[in-house]
N, C-alpha and C positions, 0 to 999 in steps of 0.2 A: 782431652778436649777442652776447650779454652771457651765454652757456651754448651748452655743446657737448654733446651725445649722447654716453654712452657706454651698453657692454653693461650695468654697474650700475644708473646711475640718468642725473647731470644733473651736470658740473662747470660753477658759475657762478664768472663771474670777478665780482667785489666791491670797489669802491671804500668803505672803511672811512672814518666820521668820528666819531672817540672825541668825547670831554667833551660830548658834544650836550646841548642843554635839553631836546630831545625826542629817543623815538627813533621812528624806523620809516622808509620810503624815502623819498629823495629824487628818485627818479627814473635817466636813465642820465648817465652819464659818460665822454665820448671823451678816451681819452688821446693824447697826440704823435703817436703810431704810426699812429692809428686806430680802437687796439682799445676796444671798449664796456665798459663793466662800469657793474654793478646799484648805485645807490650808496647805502648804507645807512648811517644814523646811529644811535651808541648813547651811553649816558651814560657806559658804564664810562672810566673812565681808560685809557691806554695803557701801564699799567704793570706788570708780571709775569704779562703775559697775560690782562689783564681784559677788556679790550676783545676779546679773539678769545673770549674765551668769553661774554662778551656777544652777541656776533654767531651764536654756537653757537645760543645761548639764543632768541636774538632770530628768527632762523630757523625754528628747529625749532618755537616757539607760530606763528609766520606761514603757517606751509604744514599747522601741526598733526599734525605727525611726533614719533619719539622722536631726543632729542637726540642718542643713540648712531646714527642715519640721516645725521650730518651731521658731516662731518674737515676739517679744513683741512691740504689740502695743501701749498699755499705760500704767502710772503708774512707768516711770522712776525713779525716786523720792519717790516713796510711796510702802506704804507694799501692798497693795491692786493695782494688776496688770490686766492686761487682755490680752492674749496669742492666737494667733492665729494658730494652728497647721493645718499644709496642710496634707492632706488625707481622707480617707473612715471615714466620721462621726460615722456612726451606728459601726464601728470596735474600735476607737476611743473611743466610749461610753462607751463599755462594757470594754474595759479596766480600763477606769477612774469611773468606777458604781463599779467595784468589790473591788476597793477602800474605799468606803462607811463603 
Protein backbone atom coordinates (compact mmCIF):
# COMPACT_ATOMS: atom_id res chain seq x y z
CA UNK A 1 0.00 0.00 0.00
CA UNK A 2 1.38 3.30 -1.15
CA UNK A 3 -0.89 5.29 2.24
CA UNK A 4 -1.56 4.64 5.66
CA UNK A 5 -4.63 5.81 7.70
CA UNK A 6 -4.34 8.06 10.05
CA UNK A 7 -6.77 9.92 12.70
CA UNK A 8 -6.22 13.21 10.28
CA UNK A 9 -6.43 12.28 6.96
CA UNK A 10 -4.04 9.91 4.70
CA UNK A 11 -0.09 9.80 4.84
CA UNK A 12 1.11 8.81 1.18
CA UNK A 13 4.32 7.59 0.64
CA UNK A 14 5.50 9.33 -2.95
CA UNK A 15 8.14 8.40 -5.23
CA UNK A 16 9.19 12.13 -6.56
CA UNK A 17 10.48 12.73 -10.40
CA UNK A 18 11.48 16.34 -10.87
CA UNK A 19 12.47 17.96 -14.53
CA UNK A 20 9.55 15.80 -16.14
CA UNK A 21 8.15 16.79 -19.73
CA UNK A 22 4.95 16.06 -18.15
CA UNK A 23 3.48 16.04 -15.00
CA UNK A 24 0.83 13.92 -13.29
CA UNK A 25 1.21 9.95 -12.17
CA UNK A 26 3.17 7.38 -13.17
CA UNK A 27 1.70 4.84 -11.51
CA UNK A 28 3.43 2.69 -8.27
CA UNK A 29 6.71 2.18 -7.44
CA UNK A 30 8.34 -0.89 -5.22
CA UNK A 31 11.31 0.00 -3.51
CA UNK A 32 14.23 -2.55 -2.32
CA UNK A 33 12.51 -3.16 0.97
CA UNK A 34 9.24 -3.61 -0.66
CA UNK A 35 7.64 -0.73 0.33
CA UNK A 36 5.04 0.95 -2.54
CA UNK A 37 4.94 4.58 -3.06
CA UNK A 38 2.51 6.58 -5.60
CA UNK A 39 4.92 7.76 -8.19
CA UNK A 40 4.56 11.20 -9.32
CA UNK A 41 6.14 13.45 -11.96
CA UNK A 42 6.45 17.21 -11.90
CA UNK A 43 8.47 19.74 -14.10
CA UNK A 44 9.81 21.83 -11.24
CA UNK A 45 13.57 21.55 -10.74
CA UNK A 46 14.93 19.86 -7.60
CA UNK A 47 16.26 22.95 -6.48
CA UNK A 48 15.40 25.19 -3.18
CA UNK A 49 12.48 23.26 -2.79
CA UNK A 50 10.68 23.50 -6.12
CA UNK A 51 10.05 20.34 -6.83
CA UNK A 52 8.36 19.57 -3.24
CA UNK A 53 6.14 22.45 -3.73
CA UNK A 54 5.35 21.38 -7.12
CA UNK A 55 4.29 18.21 -5.64
CA UNK A 56 2.23 20.41 -2.85
CA UNK A 57 0.74 22.06 -5.86
CA UNK A 58 0.40 19.19 -7.99
CA UNK A 59 -1.61 17.24 -5.40
CA UNK A 60 -3.72 19.59 -3.86
CA UNK A 61 -5.41 20.58 -7.83
CA UNK A 62 -5.46 16.39 -8.16
CA UNK A 63 -7.57 15.45 -5.17
CA UNK A 64 -9.08 19.26 -5.50
CA UNK A 65 -8.23 20.26 -1.86
CA UNK A 66 -6.47 23.47 -0.47
CA UNK A 67 -2.78 23.39 -0.62
CA UNK A 68 -2.67 24.22 3.18
CA UNK A 69 -4.60 20.12 3.43
CA UNK A 70 -1.14 18.86 2.25
CA UNK A 71 2.78 18.93 4.42
CA UNK A 72 5.37 16.98 3.57
CA UNK A 73 6.73 15.36 6.27
CA UNK A 74 9.82 13.60 5.18
CA UNK A 75 12.09 13.10 2.51
CA UNK A 76 13.23 16.74 1.97
CA UNK A 77 16.07 15.86 0.17
CA UNK A 78 15.07 12.52 -1.53
CA UNK A 79 12.92 11.43 -4.25
CA UNK A 80 11.17 9.08 -1.98
CA UNK A 81 8.84 11.47 0.29
CA UNK A 82 5.95 10.97 2.62
CA UNK A 83 2.95 13.41 2.65
CA UNK A 84 0.57 13.80 4.90
CA UNK A 85 -2.97 15.14 3.62
CA UNK A 86 -5.64 16.41 6.09
CA UNK A 87 -9.07 15.01 5.32
CA UNK A 88 -11.78 12.16 4.88
CA UNK A 89 -9.25 9.07 4.43
CA UNK A 90 -11.62 6.59 2.75
CA UNK A 91 -12.61 9.86 0.07
CA UNK A 92 -8.94 10.40 -0.09
CA UNK A 93 -8.48 6.80 -1.13
CA UNK A 94 -10.67 6.48 -3.76
CA UNK A 95 -9.21 9.10 -5.38
CA UNK A 96 -5.66 8.12 -5.27
CA UNK A 97 -6.90 4.04 -5.98
CA UNK A 98 -8.38 5.29 -9.26
CA UNK A 99 -4.95 6.33 -10.05
CA UNK A 100 -3.71 2.84 -10.08
Amino acid sequence: MFYQKTSDGLKVFVRLSPKAKREGLEGIHTDPDGTERLKIAVSAPPVDGKANEALIKWLSKYLHIAKSAVTLISGLTDRSKTVMIVGDSDELIKKLELSK
